[in-house]
C-alpha positions in Angstrom: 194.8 148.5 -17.5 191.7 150.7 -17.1 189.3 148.1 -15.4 189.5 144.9 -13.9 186.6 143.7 -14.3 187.6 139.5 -15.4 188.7 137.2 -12.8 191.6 136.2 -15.3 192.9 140.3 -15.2 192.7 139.9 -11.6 194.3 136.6 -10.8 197.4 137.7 -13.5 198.1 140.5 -11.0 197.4 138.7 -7.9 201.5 137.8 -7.0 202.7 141.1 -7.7 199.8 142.6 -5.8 201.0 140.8 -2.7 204.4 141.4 -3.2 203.7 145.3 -3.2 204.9 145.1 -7.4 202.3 147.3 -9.0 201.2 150.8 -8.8 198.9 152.7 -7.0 196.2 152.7 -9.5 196.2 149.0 -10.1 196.1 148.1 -6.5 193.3 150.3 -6.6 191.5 148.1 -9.0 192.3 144.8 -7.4 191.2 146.3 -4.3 188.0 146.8 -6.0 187.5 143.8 -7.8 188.2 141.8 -4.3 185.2 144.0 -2.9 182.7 142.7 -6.2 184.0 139.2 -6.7 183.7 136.7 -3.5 185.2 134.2 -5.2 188.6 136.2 -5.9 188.3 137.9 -2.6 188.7 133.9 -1.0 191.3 133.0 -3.8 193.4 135.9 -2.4 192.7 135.7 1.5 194.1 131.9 0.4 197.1 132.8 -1.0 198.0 135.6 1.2 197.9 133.0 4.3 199.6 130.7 2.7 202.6 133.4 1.7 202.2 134.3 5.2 202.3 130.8 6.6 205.2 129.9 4.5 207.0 132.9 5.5 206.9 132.0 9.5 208.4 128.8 8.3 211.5 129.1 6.8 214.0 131.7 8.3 216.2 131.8 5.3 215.2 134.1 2.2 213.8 132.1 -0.4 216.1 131.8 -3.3 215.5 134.1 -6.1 215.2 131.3 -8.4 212.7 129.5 -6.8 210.5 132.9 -6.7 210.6 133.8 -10.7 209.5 129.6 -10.6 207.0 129.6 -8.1 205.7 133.3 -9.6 205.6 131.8 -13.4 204.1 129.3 -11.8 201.0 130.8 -10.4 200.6 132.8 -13.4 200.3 129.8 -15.7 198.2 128.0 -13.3 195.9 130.7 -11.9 193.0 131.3 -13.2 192.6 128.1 -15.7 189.2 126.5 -16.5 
């Protein structure tokens, strides 16, 4: 991926971003479209407290099961009309 210019590019990478997934050069694009796009910048300061929230709440590790769900999840759902 060269440019990142659609919300829908963005929103596809958004999990792996904040779960350190990708490579340098793509974190540099996401980091560029959150500084251009106000409405992706708030759909990821959203998610990343709610990842944080969630992860003060349980103690255990969250089951690998449930994160290929919940990460399939978010990439079917994000970004829909």
């Amino acid at each position: 991926m060269t440019e990142m210019k659609k919300c829908k590019d963005f929103c596809d990478k958004l999990s792996d971003y904040l779960d350190g997934e990708i490579g340098v050069k793509e974190c540099r694009l996401i980091e560029e479209h959150l500084n251009e796009c106000p409405p992706c910048s708030l759909t990821y300061q959203s998610l990343k407290t709610t990842v944080d929230i969630c992860g003060k709440a349980f103690s255990d590790e969250i089951a690998q099961d449930v994160k290929v769900r919940l990460r399939a999840f978010l990439r079917e759902h994000c970004g829909k009309d």
